[in-house]
LOGUVO-540272 format. One record per atom (N, C-alpha, C): residue number from 1; residue in one letter; atom name; x negated, y negated, z negated. Coordinates in steps of 0.2 Angstrom, whole numbers, padded with zeros to 4 digits, always signed. Layout:
<recs>
> num;residu;atome;X;Y;Z
> NUM;A;CA;X;Y;Z
...
</recs>
This chain:
<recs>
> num;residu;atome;X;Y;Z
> 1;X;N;-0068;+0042;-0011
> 1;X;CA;-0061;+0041;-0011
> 1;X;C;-0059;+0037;-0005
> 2;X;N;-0053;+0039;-0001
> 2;X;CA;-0048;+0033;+0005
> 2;X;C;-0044;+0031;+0001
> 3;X;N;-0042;+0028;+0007
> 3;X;CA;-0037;+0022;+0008
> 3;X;C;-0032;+0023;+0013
> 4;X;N;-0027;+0021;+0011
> 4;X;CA;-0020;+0018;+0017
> 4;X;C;-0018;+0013;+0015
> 5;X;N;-0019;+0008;+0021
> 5;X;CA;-0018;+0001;+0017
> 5;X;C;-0008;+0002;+0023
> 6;X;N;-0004;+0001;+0019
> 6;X;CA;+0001;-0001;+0024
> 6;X;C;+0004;-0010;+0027
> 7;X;N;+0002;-0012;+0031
> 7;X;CA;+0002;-0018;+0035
> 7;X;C;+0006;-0020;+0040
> 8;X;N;+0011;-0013;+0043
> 8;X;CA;+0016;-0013;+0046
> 8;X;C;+0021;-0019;+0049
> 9;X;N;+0023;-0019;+0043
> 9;X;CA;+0030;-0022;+0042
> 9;X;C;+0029;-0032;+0043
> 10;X;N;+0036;-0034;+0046
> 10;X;CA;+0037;-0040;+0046
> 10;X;C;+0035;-0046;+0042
> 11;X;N;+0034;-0044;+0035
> 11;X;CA;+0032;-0051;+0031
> 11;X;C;+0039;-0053;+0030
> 12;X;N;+0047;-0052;+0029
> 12;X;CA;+0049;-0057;+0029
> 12;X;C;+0050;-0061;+0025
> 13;X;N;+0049;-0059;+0018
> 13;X;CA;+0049;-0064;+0011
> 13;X;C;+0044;-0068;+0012
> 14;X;N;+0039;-0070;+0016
> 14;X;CA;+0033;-0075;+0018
> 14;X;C;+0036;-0078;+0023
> 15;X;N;+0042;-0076;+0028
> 15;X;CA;+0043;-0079;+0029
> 15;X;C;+0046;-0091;+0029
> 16;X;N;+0042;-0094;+0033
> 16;X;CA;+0041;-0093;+0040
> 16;X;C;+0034;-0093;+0042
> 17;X;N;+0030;-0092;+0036
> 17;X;CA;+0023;-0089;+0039
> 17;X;C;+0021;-0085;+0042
> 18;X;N;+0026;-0078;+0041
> 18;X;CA;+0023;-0074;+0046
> 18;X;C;+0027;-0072;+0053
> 19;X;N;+0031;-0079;+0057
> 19;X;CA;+0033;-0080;+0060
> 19;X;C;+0031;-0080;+0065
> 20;X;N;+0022;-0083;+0065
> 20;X;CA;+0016;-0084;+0069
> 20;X;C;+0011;-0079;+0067
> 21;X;N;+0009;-0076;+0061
> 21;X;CA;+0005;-0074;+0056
> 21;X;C;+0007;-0067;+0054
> 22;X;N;+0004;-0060;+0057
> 22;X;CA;+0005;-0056;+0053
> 22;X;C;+0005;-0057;+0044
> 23;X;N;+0008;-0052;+0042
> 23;X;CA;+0007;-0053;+0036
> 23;X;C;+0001;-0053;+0032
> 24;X;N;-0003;-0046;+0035
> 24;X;CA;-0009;-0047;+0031
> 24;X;C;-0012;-0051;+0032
> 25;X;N;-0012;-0056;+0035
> 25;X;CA;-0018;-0063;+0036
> 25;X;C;-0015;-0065;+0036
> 26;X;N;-0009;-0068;+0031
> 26;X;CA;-0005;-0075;+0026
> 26;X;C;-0011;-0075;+0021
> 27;X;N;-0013;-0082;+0022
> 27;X;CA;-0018;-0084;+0018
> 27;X;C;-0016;-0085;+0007
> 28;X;N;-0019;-0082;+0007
> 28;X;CA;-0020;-0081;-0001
> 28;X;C;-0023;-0086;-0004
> 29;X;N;-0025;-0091;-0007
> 29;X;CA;-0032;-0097;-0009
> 29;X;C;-0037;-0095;-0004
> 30;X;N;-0035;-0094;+0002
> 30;X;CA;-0038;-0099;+0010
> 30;X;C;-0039;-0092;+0012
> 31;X;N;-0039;-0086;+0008
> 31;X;CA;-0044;-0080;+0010
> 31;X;C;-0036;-0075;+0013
> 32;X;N;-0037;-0073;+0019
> 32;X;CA;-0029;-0067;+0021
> 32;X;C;-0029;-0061;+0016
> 33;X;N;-0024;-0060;+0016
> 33;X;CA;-0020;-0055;+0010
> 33;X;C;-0024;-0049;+0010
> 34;X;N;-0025;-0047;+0017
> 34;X;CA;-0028;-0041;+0018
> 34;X;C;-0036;-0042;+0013
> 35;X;N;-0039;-0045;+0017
> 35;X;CA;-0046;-0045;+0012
> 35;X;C;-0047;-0045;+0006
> 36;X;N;-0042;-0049;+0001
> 36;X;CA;-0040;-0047;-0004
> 36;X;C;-0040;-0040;-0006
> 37;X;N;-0036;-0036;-0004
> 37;X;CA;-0035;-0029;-0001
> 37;X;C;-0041;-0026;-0001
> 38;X;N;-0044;-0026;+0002
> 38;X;CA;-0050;-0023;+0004
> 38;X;C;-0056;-0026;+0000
> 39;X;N;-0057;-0029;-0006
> 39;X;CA;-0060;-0032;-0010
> 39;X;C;-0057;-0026;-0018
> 40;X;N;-0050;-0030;-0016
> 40;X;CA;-0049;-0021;-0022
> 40;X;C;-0051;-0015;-0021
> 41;X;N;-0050;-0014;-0013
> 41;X;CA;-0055;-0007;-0014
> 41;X;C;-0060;-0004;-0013
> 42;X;N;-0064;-0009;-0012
> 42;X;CA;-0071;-0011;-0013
> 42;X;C;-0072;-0010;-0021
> 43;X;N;-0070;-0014;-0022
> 43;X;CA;-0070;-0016;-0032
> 43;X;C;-0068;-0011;-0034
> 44;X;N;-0065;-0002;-0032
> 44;X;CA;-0062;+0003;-0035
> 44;X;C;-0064;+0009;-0032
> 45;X;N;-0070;+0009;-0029
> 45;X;CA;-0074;+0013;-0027
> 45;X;C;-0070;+0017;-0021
> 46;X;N;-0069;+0013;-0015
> 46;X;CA;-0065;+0016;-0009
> 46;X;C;-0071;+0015;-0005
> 47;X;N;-0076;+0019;-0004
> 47;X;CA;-0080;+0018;+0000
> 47;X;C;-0082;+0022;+0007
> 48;X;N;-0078;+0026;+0008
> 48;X;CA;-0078;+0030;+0014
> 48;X;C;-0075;+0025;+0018
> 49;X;N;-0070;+0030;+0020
> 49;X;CA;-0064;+0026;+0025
> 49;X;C;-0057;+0023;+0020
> 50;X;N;-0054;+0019;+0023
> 50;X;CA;-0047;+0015;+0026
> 50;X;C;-0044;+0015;+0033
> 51;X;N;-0038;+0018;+0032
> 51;X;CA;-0033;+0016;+0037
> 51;X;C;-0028;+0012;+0035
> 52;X;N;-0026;+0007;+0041
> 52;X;CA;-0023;+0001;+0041
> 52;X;C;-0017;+0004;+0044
> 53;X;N;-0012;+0003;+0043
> 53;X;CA;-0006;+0005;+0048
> 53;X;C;-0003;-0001;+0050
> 54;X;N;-0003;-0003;+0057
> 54;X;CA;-0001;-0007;+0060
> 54;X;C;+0003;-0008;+0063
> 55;X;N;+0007;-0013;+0063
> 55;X;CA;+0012;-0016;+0072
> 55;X;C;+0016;-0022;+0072
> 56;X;N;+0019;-0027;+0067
> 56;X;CA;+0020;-0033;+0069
> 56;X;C;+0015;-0037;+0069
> 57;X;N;+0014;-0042;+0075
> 57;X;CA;+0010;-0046;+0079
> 57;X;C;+0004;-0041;+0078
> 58;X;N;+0002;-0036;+0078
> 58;X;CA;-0004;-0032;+0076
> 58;X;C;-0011;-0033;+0082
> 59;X;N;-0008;-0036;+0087
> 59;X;CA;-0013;-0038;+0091
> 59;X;C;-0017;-0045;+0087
> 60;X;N;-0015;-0048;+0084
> 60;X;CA;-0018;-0055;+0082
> 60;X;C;-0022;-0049;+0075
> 61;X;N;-0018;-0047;+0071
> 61;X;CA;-0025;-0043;+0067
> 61;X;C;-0031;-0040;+0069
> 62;X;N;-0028;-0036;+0076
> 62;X;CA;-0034;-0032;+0079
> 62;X;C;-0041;-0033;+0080
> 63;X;N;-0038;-0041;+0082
> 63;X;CA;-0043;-0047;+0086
> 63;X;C;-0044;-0051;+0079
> 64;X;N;-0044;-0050;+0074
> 64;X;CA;-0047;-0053;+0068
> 64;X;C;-0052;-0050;+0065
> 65;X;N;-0051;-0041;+0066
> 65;X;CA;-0057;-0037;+0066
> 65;X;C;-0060;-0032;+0071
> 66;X;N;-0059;-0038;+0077
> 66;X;CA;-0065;-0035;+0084
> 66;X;C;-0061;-0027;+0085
> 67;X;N;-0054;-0027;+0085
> 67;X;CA;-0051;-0021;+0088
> 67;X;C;-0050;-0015;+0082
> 68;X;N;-0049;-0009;+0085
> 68;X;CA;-0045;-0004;+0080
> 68;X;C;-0050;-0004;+0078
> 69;X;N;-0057;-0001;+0075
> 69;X;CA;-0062;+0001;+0069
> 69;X;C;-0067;-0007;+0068
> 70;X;N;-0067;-0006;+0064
> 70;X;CA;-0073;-0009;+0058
> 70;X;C;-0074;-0007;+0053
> 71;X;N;-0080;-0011;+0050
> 71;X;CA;-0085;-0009;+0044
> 71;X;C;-0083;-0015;+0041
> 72;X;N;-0081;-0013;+0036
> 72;X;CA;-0079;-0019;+0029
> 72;X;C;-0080;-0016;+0024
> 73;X;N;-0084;-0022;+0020
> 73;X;CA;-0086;-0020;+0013
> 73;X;C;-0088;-0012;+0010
> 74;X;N;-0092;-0010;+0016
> 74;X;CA;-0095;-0003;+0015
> 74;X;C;-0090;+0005;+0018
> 75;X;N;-0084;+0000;+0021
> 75;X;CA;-0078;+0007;+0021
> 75;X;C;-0079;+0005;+0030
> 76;X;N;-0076;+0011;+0031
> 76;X;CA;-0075;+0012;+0039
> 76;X;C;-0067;+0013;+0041
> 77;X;N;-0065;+0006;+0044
> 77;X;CA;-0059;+0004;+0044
> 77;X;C;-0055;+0006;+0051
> 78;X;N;-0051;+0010;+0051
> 78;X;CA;-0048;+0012;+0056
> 78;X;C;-0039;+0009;+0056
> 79;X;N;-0039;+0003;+0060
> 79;X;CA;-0032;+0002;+0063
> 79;X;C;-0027;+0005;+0067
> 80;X;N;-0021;+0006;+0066
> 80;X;CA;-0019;+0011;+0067
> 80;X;C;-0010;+0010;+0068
> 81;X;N;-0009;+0007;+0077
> 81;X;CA;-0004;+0007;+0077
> 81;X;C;+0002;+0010;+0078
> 82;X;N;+0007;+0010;+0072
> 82;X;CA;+0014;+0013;+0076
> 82;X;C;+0020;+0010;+0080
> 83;X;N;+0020;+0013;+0085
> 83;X;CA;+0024;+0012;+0089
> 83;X;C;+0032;+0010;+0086
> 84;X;N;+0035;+0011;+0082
> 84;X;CA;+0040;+0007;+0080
> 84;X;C;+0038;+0007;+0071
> 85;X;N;+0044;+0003;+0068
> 85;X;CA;+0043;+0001;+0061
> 85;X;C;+0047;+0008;+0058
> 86;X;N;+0044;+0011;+0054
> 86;X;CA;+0047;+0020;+0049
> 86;X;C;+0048;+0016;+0044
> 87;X;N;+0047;+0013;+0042
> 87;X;CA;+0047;+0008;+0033
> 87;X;C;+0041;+0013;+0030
> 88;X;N;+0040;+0012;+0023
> 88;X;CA;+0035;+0015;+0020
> 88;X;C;+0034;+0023;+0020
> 89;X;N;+0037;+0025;+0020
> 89;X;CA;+0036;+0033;+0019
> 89;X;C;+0035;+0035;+0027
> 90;X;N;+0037;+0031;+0032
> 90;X;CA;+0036;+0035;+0039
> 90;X;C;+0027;+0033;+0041
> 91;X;N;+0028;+0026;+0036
> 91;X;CA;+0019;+0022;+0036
> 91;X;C;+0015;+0027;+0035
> 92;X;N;+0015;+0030;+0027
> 92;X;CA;+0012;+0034;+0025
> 92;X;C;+0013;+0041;+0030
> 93;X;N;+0016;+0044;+0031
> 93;X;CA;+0017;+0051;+0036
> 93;X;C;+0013;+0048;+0043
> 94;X;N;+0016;+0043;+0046
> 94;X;CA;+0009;+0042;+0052
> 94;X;C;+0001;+0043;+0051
> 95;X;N;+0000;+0038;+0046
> 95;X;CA;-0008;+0040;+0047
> 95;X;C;-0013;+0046;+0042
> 96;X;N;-0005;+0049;+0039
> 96;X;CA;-0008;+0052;+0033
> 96;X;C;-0011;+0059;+0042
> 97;X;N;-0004;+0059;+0047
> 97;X;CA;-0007;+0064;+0051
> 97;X;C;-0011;+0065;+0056
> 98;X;N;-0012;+0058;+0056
> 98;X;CA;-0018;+0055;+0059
> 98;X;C;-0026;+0053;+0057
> 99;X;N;-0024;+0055;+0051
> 99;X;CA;-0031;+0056;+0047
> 99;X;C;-0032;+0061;+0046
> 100;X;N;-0028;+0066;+0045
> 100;X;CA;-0027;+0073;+0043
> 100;X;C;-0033;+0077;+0049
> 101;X;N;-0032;+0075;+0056
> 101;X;CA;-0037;+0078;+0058
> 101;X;C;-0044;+0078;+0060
> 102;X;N;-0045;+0070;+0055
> 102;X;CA;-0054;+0072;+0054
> 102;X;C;-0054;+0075;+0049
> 103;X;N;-0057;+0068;+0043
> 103;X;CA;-0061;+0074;+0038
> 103;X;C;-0057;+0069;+0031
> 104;X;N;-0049;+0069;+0034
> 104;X;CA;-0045;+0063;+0027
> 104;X;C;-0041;+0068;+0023
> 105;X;N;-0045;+0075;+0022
> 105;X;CA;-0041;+0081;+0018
> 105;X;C;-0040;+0082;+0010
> 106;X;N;-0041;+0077;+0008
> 106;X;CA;-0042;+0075;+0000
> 106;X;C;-0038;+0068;-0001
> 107;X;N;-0038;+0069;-0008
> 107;X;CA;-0031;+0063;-0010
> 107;X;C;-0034;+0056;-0009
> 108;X;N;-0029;+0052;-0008
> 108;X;CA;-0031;+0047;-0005
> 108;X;C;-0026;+0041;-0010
> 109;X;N;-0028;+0034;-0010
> 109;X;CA;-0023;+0031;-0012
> 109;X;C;-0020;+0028;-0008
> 110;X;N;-0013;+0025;-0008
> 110;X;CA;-0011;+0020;-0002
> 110;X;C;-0008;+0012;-0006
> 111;X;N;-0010;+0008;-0003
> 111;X;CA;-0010;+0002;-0007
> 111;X;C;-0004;-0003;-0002
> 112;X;N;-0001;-0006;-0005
> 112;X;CA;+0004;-0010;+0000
> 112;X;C;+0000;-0018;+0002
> 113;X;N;+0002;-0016;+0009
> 113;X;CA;+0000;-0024;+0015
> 113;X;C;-0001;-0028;+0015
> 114;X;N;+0005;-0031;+0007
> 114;X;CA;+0004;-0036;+0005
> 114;X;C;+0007;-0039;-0003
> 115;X;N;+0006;-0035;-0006
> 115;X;CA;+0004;-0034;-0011
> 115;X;C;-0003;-0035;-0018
> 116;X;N;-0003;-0040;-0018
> 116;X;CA;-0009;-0043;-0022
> 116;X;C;-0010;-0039;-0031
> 117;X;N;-0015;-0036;-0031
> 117;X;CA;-0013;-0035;-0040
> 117;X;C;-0021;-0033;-0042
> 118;X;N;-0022;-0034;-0046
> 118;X;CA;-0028;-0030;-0049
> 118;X;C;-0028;-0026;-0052
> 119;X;N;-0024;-0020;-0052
> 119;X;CA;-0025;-0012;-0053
> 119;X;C;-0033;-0009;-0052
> 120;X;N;-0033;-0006;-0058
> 120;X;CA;-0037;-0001;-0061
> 120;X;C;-0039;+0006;-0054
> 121;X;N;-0040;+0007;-0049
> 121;X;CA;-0038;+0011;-0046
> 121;X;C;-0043;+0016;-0048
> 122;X;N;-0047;+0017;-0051
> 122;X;CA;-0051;+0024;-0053
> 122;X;C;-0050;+0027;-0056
> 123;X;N;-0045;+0027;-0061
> 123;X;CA;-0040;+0031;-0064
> 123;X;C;-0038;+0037;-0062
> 124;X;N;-0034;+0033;-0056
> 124;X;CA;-0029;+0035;-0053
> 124;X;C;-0028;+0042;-0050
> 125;X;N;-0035;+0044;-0046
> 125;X;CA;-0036;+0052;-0044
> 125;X;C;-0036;+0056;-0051
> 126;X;N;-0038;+0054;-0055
> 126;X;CA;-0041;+0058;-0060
> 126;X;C;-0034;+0060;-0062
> 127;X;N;-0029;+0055;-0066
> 127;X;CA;-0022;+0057;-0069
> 127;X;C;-0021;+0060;-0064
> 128;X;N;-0019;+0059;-0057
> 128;X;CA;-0012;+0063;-0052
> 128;X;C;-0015;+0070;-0051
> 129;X;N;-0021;+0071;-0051
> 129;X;CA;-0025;+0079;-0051
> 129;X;C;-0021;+0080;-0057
> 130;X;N;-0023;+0079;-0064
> 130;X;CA;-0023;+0083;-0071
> 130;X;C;-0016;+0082;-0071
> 131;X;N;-0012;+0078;-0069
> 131;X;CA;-0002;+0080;-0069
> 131;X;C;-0001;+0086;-0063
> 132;X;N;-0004;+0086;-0059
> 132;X;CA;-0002;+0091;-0052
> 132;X;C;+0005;+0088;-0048
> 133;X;N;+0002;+0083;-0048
> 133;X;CA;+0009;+0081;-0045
> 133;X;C;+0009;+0080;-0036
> 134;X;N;+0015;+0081;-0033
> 134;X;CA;+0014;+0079;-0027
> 134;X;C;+0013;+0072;-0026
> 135;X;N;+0014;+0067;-0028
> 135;X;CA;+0012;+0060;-0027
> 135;X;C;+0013;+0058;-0032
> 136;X;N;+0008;+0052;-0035
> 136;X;CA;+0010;+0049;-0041
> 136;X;C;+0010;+0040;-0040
> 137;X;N;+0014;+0036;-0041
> 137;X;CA;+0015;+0030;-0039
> 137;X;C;+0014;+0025;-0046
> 138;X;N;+0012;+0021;-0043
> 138;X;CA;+0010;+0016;-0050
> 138;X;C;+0017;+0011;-0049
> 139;X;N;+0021;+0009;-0055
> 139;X;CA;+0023;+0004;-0055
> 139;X;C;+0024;-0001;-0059
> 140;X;N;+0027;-0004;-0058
> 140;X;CA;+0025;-0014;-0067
> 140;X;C;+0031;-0012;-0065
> 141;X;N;+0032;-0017;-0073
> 141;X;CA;+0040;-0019;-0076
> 141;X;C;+0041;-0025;-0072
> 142;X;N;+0047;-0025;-0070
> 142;X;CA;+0049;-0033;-0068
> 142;X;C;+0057;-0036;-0072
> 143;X;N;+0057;-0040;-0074
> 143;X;CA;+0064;-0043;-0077
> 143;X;C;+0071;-0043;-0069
> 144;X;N;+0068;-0046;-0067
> 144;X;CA;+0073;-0049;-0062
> 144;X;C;+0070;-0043;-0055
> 145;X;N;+0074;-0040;-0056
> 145;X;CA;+0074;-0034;-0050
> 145;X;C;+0078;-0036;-0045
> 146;X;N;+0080;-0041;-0044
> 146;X;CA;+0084;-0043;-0038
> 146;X;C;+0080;-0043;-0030
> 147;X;N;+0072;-0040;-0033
> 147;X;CA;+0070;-0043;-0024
> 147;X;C;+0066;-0035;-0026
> 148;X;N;+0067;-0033;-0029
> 148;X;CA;+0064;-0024;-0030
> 148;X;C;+0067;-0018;-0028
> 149;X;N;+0064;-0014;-0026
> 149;X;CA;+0068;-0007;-0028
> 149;X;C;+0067;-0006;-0034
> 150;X;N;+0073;-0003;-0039
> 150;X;CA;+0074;+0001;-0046
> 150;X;C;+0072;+0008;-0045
> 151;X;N;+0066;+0009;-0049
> 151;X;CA;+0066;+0016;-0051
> 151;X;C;+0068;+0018;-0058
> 152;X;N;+0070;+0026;-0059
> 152;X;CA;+0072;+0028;-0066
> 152;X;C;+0069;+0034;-0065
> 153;X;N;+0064;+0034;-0072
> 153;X;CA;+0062;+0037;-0073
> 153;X;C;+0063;+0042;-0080
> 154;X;N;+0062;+0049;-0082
> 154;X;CA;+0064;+0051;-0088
> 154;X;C;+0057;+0050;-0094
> 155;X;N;+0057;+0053;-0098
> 155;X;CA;+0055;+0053;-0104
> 155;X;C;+0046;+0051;-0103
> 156;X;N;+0045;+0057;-0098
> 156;X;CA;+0039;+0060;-0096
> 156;X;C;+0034;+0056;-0091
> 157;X;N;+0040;+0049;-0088
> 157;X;CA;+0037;+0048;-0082
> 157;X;C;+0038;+0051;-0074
> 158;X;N;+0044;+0056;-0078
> 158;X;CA;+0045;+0060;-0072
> 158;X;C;+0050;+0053;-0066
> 159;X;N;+0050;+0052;-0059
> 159;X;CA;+0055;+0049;-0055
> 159;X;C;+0061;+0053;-0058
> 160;X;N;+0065;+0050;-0058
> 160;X;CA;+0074;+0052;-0056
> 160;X;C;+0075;+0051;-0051
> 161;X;N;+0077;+0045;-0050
> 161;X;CA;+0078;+0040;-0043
> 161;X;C;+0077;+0034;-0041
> 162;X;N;+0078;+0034;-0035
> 162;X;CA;+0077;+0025;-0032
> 162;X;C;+0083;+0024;-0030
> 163;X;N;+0082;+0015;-0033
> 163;X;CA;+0088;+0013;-0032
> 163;X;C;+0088;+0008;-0025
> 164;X;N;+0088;+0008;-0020
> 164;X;CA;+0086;+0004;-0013
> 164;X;C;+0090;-0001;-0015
> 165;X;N;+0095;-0001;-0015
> 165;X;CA;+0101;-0008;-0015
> 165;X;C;+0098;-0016;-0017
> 166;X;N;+0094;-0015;-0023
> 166;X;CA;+0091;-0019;-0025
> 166;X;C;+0096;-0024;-0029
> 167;X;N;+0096;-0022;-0036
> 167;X;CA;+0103;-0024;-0038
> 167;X;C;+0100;-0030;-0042
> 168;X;N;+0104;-0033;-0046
> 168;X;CA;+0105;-0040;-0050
> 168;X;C;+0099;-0039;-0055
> 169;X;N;+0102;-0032;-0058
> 169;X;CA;+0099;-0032;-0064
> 169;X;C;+0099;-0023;-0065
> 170;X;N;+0094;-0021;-0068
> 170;X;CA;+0091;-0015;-0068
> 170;X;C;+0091;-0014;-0076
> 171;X;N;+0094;-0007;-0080
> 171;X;CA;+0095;-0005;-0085
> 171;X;C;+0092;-0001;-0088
> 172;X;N;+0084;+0001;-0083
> 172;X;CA;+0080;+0006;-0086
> 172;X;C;+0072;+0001;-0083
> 173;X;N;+0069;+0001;-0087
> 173;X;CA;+0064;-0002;-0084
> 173;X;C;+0058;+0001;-0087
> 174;X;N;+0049;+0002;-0080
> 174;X;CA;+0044;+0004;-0082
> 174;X;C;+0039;-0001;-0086
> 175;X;N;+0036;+0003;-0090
> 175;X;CA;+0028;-0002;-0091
> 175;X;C;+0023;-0002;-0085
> 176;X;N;+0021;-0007;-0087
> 176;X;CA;+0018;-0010;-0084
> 176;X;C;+0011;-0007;-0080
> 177;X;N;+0012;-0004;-0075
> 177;X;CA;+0006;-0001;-0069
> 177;X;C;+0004;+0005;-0073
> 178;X;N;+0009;+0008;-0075
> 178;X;CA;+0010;+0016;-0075
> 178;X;C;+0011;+0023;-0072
> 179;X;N;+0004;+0025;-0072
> 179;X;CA;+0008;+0030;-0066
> 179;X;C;+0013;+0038;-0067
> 180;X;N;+0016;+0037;-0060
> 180;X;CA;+0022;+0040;-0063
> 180;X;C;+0022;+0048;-0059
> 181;X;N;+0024;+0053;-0060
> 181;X;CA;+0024;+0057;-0054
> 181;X;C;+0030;+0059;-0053
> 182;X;N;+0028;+0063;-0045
> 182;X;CA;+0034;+0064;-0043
> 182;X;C;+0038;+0073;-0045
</recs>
C-alpha cells in the first residue's frame, strides 16, 4: 500500500512555532510531527512509497531529509513541492498526478501533515474496495466543532455535506474513526 502525507500548508494553529518551523517538524515529545507520521505508516503496513506534498518553508524539510527522496522506515519517500498552496483537495490532486505516472495506480491512503492519531489503517483498503466507493474518509466525533470542519452524514455513512465555516456547535455528529464514503 502508499501514502500521501499532506505537509503543505502553513501550521497556523501551531502557530508561533511554525513561524520558523514547518509544520511537520513542530516537535511532538522531542520527535517532528512528520516521523510520527511515518511511524504510523510504517506500523500499517505502507511499505512501498510515500509522497509528501510540500511548500511552506519546505526548503528547511528538504534539508531534514537530504533533499526531495528518501528511505524511511522501509518506504521510499518522495517530496513533492507545490508551487502555490490548493488546500487539501488541490494537495491530494497534485501528487495523486504526479504519482499516477509511475507505478502509484492503486488505492492509496492520505494522512494529514499534521495530524497525530493512532488509526487502524489496514482496515482501511479493505472496507473502501468492498463499499466501492470513490473515496472513503475516516472521521472522530468531536464535541466542540469550533476549530473543525462539520460533516453530515446519512444513515449509511453516506457524506451529505461539508460544512467549511466551522461553526459553534454542530448538530449531527460521527463516531469515532469511522469510515465514511463518498
Amino acid at each position: 500500500m502508499r501514502a500521501v502525507v499532506l505537509a503543505a500548508g502553513k501550521g497556523n494553529r501551531l502557530s508561533p512555532l511554525t513561524g520558523e518551523v514547518p509544520k511537520p517538524l513542530a516537535p511532538i515529545v522531542n520527535t517532528p510531527i512528520i516521523e510520527h507520521i511515518f511511524d504510523l505508516l510504517d506500523g500499517n503496513g505502507i511499505e512501498a512509497e510515500a509522497y509528501v506534498d510540500v511548500h511552506y518553508l519546505a526548503d528547511a524539510l528538504l534539508e531534514a531529509y537530504d533533499g526531495e527522496e528518501s528511505y524511511i522506515n522501509g518506504m521510499s519517500v518522495h517530496f513533492l513541492r507545490e508551487k502555490e498552496l490548493t488546500g487539501t483537495a488541490g494537495g491530494v490532486k497534485h501528487l495523486a498526478k504526479i504519482a499516477s505516472k509511475g507505478s502509484f495506480n492503486e488505492t492509496f491512503v492520505v494522512v494529514s501533515g499534521d495530524a497525530l492519531n493512532d488509526i487502524d489503517l489496514k482496515e482501511l483498503p479493505a472496507f473502501h474496495k468492498q463499499k466501492g466507493a470513490l473515496a472513503t474518509i475516516v472521521l472522530k466525533r468531536v464535541y466542540d466543532t469550533s476549530e473543525f470542519v462539520v460533516v453530515e452524514v446519512d444513515e449509511e455513512g453516506n457524506i451529505l455535506s461539508f460544512q467549511e465555516t466551522r461553526p459553534k456547535r454542530s448538530h449531527k455528529h460521527f463516531s469515532q474513526h469511522r469510515p465514511l464514503r463518498l
